[in-house]
C-alpha positions as CSV (number, residue, x, y, z in Angstrom):
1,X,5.0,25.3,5.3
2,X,6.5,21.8,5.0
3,X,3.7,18.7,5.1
4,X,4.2,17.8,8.7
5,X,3.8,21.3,10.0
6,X,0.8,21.9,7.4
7,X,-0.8,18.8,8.7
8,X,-0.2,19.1,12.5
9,X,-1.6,23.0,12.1
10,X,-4.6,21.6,10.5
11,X,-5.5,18.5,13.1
12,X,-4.7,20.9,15.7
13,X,-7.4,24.0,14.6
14,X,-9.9,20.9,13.6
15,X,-9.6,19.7,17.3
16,X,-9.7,23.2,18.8
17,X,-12.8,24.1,16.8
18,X,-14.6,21.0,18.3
19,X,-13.1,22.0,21.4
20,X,-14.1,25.2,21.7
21,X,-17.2,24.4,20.3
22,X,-18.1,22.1,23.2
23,X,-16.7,24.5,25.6
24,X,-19.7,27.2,24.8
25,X,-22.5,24.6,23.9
26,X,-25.4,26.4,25.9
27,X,-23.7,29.9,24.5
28,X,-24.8,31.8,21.4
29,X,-22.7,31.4,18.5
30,X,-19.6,32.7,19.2
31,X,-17.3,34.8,16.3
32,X,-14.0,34.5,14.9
33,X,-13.1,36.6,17.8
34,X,-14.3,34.8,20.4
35,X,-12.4,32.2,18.9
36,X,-9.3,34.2,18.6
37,X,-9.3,35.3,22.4
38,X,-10.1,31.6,23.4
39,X,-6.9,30.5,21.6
40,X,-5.0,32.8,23.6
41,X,-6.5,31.8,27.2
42,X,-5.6,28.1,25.9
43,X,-1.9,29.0,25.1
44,X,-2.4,29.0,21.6
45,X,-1.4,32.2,20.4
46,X,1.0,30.7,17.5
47,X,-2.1,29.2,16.3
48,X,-3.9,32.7,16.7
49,X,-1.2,34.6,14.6
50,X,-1.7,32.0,12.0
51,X,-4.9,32.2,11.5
52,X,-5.2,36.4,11.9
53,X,-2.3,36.0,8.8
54,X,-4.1,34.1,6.5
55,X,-7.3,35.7,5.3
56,X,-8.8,32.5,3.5
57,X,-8.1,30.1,6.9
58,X,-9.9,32.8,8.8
59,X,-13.2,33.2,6.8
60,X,-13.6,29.3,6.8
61,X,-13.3,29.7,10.7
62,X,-16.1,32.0,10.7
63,X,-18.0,29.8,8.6
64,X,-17.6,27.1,10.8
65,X,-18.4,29.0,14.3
66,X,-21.6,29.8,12.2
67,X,-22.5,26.7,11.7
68,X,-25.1,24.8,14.1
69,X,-23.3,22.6,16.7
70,X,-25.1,19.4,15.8
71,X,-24.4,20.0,12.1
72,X,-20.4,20.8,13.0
73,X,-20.6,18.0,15.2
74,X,-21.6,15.9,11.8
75,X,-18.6,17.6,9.8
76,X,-16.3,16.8,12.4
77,X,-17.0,13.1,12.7
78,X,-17.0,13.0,8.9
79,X,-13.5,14.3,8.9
80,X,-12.4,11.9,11.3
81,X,-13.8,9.0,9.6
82,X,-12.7,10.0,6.6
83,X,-8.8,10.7,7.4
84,X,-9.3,7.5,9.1
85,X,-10.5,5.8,5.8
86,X,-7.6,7.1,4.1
87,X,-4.9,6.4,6.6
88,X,-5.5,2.5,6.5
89,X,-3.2,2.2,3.8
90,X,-0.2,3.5,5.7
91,X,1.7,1.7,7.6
92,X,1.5,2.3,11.2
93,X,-1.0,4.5,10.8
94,X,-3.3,1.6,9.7
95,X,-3.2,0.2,13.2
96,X,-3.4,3.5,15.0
97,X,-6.5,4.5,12.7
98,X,-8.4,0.6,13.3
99,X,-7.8,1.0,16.7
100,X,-9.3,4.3,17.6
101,X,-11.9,4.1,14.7
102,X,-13.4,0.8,13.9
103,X,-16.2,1.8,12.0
104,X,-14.4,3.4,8.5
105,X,-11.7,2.1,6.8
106,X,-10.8,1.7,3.4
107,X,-11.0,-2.2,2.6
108,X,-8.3,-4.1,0.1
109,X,-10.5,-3.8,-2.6
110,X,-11.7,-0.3,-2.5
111,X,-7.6,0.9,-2.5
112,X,-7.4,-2.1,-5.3
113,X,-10.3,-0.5,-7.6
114,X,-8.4,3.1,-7.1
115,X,-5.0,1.2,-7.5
116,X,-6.7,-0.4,-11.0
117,X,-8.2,3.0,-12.1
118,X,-4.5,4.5,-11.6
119,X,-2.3,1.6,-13.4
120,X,-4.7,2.3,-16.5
121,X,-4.6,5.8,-16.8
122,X,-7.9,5.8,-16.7
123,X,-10.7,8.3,-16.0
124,X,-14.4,6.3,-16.0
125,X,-15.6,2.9,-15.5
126,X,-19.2,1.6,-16.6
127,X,-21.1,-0.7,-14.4
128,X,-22.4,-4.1,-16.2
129,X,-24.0,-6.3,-14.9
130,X,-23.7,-10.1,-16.3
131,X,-24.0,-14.0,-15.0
132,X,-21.1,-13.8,-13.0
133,X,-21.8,-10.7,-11.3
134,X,-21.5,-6.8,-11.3
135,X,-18.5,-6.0,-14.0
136,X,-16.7,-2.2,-14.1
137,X,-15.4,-1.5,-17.5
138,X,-12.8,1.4,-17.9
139,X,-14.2,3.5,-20.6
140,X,-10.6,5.3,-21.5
141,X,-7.4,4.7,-20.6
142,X,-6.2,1.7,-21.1
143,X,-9.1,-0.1,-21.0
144,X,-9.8,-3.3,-19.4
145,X,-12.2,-3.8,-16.5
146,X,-11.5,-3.6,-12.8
147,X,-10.8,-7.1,-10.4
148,X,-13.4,-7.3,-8.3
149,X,-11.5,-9.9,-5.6
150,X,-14.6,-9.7,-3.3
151,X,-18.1,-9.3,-4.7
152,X,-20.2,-9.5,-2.1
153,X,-18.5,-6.1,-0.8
154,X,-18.2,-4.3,-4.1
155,X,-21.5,-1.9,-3.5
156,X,-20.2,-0.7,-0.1
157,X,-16.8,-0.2,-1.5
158,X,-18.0,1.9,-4.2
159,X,-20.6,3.4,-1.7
160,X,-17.5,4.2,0.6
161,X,-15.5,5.4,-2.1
162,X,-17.9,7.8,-2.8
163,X,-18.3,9.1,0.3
164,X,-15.1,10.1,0.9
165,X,-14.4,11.7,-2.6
166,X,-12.4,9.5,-4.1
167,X,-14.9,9.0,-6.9
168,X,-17.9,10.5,-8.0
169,X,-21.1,8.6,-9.4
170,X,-22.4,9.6,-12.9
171,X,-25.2,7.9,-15.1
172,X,-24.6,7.2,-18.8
173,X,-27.6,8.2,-21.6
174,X,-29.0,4.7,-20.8
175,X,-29.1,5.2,-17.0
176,X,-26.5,2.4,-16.7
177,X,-24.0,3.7,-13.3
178,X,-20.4,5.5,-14.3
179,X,-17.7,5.8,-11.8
180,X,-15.0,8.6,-12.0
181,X,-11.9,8.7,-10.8
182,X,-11.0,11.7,-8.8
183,X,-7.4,13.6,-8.4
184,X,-7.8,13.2,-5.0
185,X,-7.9,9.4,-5.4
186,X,-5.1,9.3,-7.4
187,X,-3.0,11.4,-5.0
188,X,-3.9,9.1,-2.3
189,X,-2.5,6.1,-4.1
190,X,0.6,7.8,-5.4
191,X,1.2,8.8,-1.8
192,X,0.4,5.2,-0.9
193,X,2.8,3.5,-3.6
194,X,5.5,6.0,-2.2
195,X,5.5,5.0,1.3
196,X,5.3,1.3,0.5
């Protein structure tokens, strides 16, 4: 499947689930089944052969229609902040994602600090803190330590960051906090450096 129709299928069976889910919230859970049948009533049936031909898609389906409905409805608004995070940095999608989601998106910095960890190659940074401020020191790569352009916002950045698995939080033998880059970070900002 090419990107577009990989990414259209997934929105689409994201927003059905939800859908669906609403559909039968006084119900008892409901089964892959259920699910299946429901696709079908809602002229979905391309969707339904999809799923029925991929084994893995079809046991996270089940996994999901298993799931409580408050704790789904968590996941999904996780998703959607997150792909709204993450689309800021593109284009037109920045606006469309600002205006329907106010709430999460990646600031400047925070794509800056992924941006920084990517130009040096590296993998880890080390919090310090000194007079002027916090400090994040790449421990590899090549070296250096990360621009912090607005201070004030750097412990939600990170916070965000972290959030949305674009780095993960480690301690160092003194207890002193280590930031590490993630592939999925640096996929986002190749992605972004190629649509700029």
């Amino acid at each position: 499947m090419d990107p577009l129709s990989i990414a259209s299928a997934f929105a689409t069976i994201v927003c059905l689930i939800g859908q669906f889910r609403g559909e039968r919230a006084g119900e008892d859970q409901s089964d892959l089944n259920d699910f299946l049948q429901w696709l079908i009533e809602s002229n979905h049936s391309e969707l339904k052969e999809l799923l029925e031909s991929n084994a893995q898609a079809s046991e996270g389906i089940k996994e999901i229609l298993n799931e409580d409905r408050e704790i789904l409805l968590g996941k999904l608004e996780s998703i959607n902040n997150a792909l709204a995070s993450f689309v800021t940095s593109f284009g037109g999608f920045s606006s469309v994602a600002k205006g329907l989601s106010h709430n999460s998106t990646l600031s400047d910095q925070a794509v800056s600090i992924l941006a920084q960890f990517e130009g040096q190659e590296a993998s880890k940074a080390l919090e310090l803190h000194m007079y002027g401020g916090k400090n994040l020191m790449f421990l590899d790569g090549n070296q250096g330590s990360i621009e912090i352009s607005e201070p004030r916002f750097i412990e939600d950045d990170l916070k965000t960051l972290i959030e949305l698995g674009l780095l993960r939080h480690d301690y160092n033998k003194k207890g002193e906090n280590i930031y590490i880059y993630t592939r999925s970070a640096s996929e986002l900002i190749k992605a972004i450096e190629t649509s700029s």
